[in-house]
C-alpha positions as CSV (number, residue, x, y, z in Angstrom):
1,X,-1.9,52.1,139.9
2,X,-1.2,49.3,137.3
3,X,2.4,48.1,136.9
4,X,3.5,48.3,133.0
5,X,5.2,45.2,131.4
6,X,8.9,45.3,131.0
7,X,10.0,46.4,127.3
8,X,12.0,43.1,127.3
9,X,8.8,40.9,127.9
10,X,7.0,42.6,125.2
11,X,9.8,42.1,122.5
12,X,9.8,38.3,123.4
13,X,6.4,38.1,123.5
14,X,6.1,39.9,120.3
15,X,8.6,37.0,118.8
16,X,6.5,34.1,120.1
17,X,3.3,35.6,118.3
18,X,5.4,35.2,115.2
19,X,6.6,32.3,115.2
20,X,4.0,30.7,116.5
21,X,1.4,32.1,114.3
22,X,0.4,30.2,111.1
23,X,1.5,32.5,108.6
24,X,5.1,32.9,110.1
25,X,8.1,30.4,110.2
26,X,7.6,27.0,109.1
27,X,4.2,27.8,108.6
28,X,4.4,29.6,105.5
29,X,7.0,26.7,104.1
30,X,4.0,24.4,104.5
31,X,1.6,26.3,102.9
32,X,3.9,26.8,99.7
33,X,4.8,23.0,99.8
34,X,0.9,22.5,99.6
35,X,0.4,24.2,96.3
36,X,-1.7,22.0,93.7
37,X,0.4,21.2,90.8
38,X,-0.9,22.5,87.0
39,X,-4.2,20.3,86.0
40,X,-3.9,18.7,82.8
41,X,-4.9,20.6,79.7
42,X,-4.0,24.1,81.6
43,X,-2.7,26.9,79.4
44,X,0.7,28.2,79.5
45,X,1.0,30.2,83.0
46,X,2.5,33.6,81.7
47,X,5.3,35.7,83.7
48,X,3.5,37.3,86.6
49,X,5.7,40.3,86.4
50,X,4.8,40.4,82.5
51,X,3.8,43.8,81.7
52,X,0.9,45.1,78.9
53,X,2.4,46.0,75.8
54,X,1.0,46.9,72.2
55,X,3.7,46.3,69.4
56,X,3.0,48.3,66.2
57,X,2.7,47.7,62.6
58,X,5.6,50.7,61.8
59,X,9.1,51.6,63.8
60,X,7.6,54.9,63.8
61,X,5.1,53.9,66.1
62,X,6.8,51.1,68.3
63,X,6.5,50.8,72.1
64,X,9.3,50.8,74.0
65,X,10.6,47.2,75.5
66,X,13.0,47.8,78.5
67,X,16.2,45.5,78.2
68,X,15.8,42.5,81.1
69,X,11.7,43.1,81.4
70,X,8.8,40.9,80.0
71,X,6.3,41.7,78.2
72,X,3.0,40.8,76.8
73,X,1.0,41.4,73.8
74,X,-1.3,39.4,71.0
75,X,0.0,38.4,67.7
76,X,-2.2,37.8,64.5
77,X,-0.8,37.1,61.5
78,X,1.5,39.5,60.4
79,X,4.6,41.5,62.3
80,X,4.8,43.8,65.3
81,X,7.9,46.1,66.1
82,X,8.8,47.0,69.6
83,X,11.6,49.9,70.2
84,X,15.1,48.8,72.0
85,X,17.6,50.9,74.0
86,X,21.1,48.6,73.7
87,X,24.5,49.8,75.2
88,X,27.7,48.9,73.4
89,X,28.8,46.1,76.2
90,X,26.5,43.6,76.3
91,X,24.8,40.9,74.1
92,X,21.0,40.8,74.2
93,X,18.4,38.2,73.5
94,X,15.0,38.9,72.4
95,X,12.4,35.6,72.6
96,X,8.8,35.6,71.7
97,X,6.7,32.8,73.1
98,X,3.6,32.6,70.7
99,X,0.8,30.4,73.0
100,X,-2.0,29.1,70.5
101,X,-5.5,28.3,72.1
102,X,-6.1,24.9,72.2
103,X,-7.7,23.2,69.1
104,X,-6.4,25.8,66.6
105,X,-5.1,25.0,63.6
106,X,-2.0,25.1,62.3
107,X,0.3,23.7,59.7
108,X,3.9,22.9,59.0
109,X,3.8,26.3,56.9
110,X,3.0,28.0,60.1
111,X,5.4,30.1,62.5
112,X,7.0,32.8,64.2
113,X,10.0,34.9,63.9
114,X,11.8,37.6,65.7
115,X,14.4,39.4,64.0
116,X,16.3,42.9,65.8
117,X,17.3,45.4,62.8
118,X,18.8,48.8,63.4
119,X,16.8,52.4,63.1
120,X,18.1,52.1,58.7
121,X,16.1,49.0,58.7
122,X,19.3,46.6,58.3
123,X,19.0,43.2,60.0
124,X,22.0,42.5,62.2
125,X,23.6,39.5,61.0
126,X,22.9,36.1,61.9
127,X,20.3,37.1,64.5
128,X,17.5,35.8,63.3
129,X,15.2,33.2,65.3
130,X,12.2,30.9,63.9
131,X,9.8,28.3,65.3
132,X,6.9,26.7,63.4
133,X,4.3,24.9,65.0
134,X,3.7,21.1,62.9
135,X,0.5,20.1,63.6
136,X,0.1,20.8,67.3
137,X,-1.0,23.9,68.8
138,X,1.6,24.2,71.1
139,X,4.2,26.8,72.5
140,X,6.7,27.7,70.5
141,X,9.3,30.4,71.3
142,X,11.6,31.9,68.6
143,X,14.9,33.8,69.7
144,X,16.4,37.1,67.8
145,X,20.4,37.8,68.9
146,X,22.7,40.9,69.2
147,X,26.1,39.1,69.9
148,X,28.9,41.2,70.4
149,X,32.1,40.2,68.4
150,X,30.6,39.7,65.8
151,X,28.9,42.8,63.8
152,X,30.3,46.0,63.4
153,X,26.9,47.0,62.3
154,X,25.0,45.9,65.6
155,X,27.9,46.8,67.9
156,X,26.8,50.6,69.0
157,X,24.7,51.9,71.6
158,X,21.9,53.3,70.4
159,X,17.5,52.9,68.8
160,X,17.2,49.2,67.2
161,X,13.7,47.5,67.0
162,X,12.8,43.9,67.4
163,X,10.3,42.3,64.6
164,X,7.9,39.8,65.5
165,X,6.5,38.1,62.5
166,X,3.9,35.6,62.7
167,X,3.3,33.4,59.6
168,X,-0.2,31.6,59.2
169,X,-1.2,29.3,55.9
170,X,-5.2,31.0,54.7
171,X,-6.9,27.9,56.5
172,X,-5.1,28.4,59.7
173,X,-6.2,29.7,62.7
174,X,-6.5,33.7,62.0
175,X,-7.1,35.0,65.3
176,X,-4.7,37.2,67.7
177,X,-2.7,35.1,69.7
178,X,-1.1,35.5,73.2
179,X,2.8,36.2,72.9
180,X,5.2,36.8,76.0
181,X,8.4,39.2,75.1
182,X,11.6,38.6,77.2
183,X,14.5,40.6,77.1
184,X,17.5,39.1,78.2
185,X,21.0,40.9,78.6
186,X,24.3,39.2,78.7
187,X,27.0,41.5,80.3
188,X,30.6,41.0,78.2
189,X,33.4,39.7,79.7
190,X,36.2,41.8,81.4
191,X,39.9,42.9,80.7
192,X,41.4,40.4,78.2
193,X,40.6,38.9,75.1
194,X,37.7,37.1,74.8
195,X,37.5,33.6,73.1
196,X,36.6,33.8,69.4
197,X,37.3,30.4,68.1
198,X,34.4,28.0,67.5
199,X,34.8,24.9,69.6
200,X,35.6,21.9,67.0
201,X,33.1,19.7,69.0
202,X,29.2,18.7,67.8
203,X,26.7,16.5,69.4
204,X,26.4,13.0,68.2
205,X,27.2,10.9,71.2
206,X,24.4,9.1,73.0
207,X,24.4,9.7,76.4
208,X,24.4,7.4,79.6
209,X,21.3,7.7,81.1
210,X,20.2,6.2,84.7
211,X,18.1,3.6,85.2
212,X,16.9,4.4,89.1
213,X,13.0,4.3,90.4
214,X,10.9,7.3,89.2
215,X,10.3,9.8,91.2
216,X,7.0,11.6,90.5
217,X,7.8,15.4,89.2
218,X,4.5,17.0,87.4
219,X,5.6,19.5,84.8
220,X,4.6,23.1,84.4
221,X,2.4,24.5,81.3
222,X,5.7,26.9,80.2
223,X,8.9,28.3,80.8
224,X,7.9,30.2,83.8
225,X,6.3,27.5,85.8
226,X,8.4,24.7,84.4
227,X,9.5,21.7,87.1
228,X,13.0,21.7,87.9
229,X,15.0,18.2,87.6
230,X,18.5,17.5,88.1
231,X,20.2,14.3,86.7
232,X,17.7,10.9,87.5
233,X,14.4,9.4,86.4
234,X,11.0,11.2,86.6
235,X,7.3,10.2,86.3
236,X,4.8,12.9,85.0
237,X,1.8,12.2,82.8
238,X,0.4,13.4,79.4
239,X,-2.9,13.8,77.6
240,X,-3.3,14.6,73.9
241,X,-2.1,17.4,73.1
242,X,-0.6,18.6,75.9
243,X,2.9,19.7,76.6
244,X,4.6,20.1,80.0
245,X,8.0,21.7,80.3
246,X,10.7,20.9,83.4
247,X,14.1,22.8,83.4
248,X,17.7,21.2,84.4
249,X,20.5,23.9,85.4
250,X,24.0,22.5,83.3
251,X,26.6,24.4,84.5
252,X,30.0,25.7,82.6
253,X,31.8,22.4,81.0
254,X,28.3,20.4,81.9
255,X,26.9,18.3,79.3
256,X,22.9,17.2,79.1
257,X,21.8,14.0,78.4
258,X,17.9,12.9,78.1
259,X,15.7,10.8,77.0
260,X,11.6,10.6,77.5
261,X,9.7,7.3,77.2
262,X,5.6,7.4,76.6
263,X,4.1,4.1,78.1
264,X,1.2,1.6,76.8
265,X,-1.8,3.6,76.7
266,X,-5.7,2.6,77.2
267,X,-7.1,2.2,73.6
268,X,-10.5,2.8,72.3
269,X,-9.5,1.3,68.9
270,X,-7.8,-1.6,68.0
271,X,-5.5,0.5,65.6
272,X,-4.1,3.8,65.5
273,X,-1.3,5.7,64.6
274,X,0.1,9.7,65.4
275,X,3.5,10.6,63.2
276,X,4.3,13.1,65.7
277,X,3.0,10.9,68.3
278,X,5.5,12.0,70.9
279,X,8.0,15.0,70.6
280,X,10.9,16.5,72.6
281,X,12.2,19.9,72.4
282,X,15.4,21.4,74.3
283,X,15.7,25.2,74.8
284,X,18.4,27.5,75.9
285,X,18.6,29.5,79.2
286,X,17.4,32.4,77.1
287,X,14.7,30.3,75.4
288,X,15.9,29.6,71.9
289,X,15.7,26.2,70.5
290,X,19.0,23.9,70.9
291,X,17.7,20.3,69.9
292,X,14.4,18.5,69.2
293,X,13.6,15.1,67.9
294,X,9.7,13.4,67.2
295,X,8.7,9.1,67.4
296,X,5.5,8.4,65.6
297,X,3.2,6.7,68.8
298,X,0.4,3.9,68.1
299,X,-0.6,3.6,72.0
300,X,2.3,1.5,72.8
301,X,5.7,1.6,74.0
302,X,8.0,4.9,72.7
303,X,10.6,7.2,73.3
304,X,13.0,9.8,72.1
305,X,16.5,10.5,73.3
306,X,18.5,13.4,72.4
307,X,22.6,13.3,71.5
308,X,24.6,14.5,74.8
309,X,24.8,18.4,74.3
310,X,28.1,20.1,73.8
311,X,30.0,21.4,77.2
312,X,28.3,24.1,78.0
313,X,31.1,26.8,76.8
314,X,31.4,30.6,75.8
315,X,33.0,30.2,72.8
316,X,30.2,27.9,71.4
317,X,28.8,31.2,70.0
318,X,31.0,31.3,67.4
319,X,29.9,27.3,66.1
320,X,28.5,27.3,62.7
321,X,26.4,24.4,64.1
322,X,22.8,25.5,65.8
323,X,23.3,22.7,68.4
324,X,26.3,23.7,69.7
325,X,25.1,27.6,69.4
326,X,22.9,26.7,72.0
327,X,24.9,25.9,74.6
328,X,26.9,29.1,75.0
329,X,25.2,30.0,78.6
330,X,25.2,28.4,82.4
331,X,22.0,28.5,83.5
332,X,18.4,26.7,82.9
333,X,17.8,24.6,80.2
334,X,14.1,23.9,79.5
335,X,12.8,20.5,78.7
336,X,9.1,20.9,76.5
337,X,7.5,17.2,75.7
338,X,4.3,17.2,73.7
339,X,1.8,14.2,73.1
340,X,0.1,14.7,69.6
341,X,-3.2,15.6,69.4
342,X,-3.8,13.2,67.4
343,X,-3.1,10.3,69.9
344,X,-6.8,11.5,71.5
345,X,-8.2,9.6,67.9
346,X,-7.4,6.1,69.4
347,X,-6.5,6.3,73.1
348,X,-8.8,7.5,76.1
349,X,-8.7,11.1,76.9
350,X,-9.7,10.4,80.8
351,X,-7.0,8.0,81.1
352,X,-3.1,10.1,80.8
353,X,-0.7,8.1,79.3
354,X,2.6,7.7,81.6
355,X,5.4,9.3,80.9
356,X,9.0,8.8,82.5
357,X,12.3,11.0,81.7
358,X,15.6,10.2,82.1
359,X,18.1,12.8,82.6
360,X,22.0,13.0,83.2
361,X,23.7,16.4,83.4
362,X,27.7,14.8,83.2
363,X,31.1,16.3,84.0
364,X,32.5,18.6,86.3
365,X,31.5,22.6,86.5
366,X,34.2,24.6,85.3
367,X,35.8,27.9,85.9
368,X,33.1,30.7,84.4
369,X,34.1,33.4,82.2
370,X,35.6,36.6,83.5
371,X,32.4,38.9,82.9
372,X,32.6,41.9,83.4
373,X,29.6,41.9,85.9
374,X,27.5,39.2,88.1
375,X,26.0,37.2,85.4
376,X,23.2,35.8,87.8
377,X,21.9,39.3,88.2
378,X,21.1,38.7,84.2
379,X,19.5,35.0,85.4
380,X,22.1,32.9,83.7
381,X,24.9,30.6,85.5
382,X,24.0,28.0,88.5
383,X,25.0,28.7,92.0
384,X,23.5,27.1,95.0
385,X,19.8,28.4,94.2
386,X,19.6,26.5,91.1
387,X,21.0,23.1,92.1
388,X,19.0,23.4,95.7
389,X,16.0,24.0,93.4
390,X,17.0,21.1,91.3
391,X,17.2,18.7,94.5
392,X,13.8,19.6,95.7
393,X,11.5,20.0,92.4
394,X,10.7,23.5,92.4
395,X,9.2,25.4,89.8
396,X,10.4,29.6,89.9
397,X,7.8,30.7,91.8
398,X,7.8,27.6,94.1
399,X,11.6,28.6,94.7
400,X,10.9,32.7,94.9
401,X,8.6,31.9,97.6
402,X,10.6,29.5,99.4
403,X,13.9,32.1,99.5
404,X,11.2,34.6,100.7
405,X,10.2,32.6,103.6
406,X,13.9,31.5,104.3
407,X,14.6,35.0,104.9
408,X,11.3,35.8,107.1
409,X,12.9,32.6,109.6
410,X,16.1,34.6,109.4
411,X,14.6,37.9,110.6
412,X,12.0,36.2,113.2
413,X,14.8,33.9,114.5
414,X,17.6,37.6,115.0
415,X,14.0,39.3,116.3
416,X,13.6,36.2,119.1
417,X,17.4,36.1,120.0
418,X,17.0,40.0,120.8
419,X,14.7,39.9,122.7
420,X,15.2,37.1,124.9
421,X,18.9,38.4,125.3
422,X,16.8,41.9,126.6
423,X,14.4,39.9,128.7
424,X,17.7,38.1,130.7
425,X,18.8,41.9,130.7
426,X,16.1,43.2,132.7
427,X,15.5,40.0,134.6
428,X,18.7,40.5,135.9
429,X,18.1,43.9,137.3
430,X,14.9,42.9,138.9
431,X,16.8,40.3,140.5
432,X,19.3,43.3,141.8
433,X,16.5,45.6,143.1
434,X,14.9,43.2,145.0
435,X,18.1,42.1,146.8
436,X,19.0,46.1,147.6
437,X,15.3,46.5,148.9
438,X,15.9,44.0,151.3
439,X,19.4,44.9,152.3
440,X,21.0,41.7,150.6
441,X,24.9,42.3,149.9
């Protein structure tokens, strides 16, 4: 008759298989780590949880937009009007992230705007968000606001709609563009008053910015696959027209400082010249524009550095100055940097042009607001995930992956202890029965 295996030495056995087998422990780590960066020329890498969405012409017919999803939908010229459900505790922020097909054509007329009105048609106050495009078909994302505090109007619970307007000179491109939706909710703070005082503080100061070796980062095509960088000096490369986008997490009382530099590039003429040669755009943790700044670029030498930002602080809400407005969170700020199109007229395409970036998030983190719930549940604020993110170059997949396999080794690693602990167990009771079967004391 055969003997059956102890249920010790099949637990343990079972928790060898997994973490030896390629797919479990470490395994999985290296597999991520492997993962090719975005190619040059790639188009912007929407949310994968991104759902299907159809914005209409009329509030009658509007879709429904869930508060904290994202959505996606195509944008011709024209407006769309999605349907809101807002409680009467929170702020909300609605960004569009228009994504034009590359070699369209645009103009300086040319934009988007988001706007959130109430079910009589009145637009909350001081809500509204544009973005226009230059002469680059690039990214743009455009913010609309319902800030608490502020308008008795927009303060309820209840129907509001968000507008999405795109504008588009008769030359330009006419044809439905790709837009991403995200709808982000700020919880308000807890018992107490909460700061209503504009900070008396704008950005003017240039910041001090390190001069260490580069360390090669390679940007991502958007804000959902954007590299993440903390405060030194980074080498990525550009081709015409192309923008890459890298995020820095600035804490509460954290200022930002950067710069980006565009090297000597390979010429095919012995002259040339792009305005907006090489630009630089800073956006919020909710997406909305806080800073940009443009060099003109003639294939040599150039950069762009932005005024330190304001301490990242609550009451920066309440600034008259756009700057400073867009420091009110903790949380990711998103770095975009285009090379014209234009550059491709004088420089060779096969050969990227170097870039290097140069970035100094200064000051100590200070005490956070009292909200009244977890504000990382919304995705603002920086905790250990964002800075340990920061340290190793992650992108937001890269980093949801890597958490998932951390906590895989968790579980494998509790499964092995159990069942080697078991296995000692009834190791030790063979031991016993074979001493009593031969009369041992």
């Amino acid at each position: 008759m055969p003997r059956t295996a102890p249920a010790g030495a099949v637990a343990l056995a079972a928790a060898v298989a997994v973490l030896g087998s390629p797919g479990g422990g470490y395994g999985a780590h290296a597999a991520y780590a492997a993962e090719p960066s975005p190619q040059a020329g790639s188009a912007y890498r929407p949310a994968e949880s991104a759902k299907k969405v159809e914005g209409k012409p009329t509030t009658a017919d509007a879709p429904l937009v869930d508060v904290g999803g994202v959505y996606s939908d195509t944008l011709g010229p024209g407006e769309r009007l999605y349907r809101l459900g807002l409680d009467d505790n929170s702020s909300v922020y609605v960004s569009a992230v228009v994504q034009p097909p590359r070699g369209a054509k645009v103009g300086y007329g040319d934009g988007i705007e988001v706007e959130i009105i109430t079910t009589e048609g009145r637009r909350c106050q001081n809500n509204t968000g544009r973005a226009g495009f230059g002469y680059d078909p690039v990214p743009v994302s455009a913010v609309a606001v319902r800030r608490l505090e502020e308008d008795a109007e927009c303060q309820g619970r209840g129907t509001y709609f968000a507008r999405v307007t795109r504008t588009a000179a008769k030359d330009s491109d006419q044809r439905a563009w790709p837009v991403e939706l995200k709808i982000q909710r700020e919880p308000g703070l807890g018992t107490g008053s909460a700061p209503t005082t504009a900070p008396s503080v704008r950005p003017s100061a240039s910041p001090a910015l390190p001069g260490t070796d580069p360390v090669a980062r390679t940007g991502g095509t958007g804000f959902n696959d954007a590299r993440a960088l903390g405060s030194g000096v980074w080498r990525d490369d550009l081709r015409p027209g192309q923008t890459r986008y890298y995020r820095v997490p600035v804490d509460w009382g954290q200022q930002l400082g950067l710069s980006a530099e565009i090297a000597k590039a390979a010429m095919t003429k012995q002259y040339g010249s792009a305005s907006n040669g090489l630009s630089v755009a800073l956006y919020s943790p909710y997406r909305a524009l806080v800073d940009s700044k443009e060099t003109s670029y003639d294939g040599k030498q150039a950069g762009v550095t932005l005024p330190k930002t304001a301490p990242v602080a609550y009451e920066n809400r309440f600034s008259s100055v756009a700057e400073v407005r867009g420091t009110r969170l903790a949380g990711w700020y998103y770095l975009a940097v285009t090379l014209g199109g234009k550059v491709a007229e004088f420089t060779e395409d096969a050969t990227p042009v170097p870039l290097t970036l140069r970035v100094q998030v200064s000051g100590d983190a200070a005490k956070a607001p009292a909200y009244g719930e977890s504000l990382s549940a919304a995705g603002f604020g920086v905790g250990a995930d964002e800075r340990n993110a920061a340290r190793d170059g992650l992108t937001a997949p890269e980093a949801a992956d890597a958490a998932e396999n951390r906590s895989a080794m968790g579980v494998v690693a509790g499964a092995g202890f159990g069942a080697g602990a078991l296995l000692l167990l009834v190791l030790g009771g063979w031991i016993l029965l074979a001493r009593r079967g031969r009369g041992t004391p």
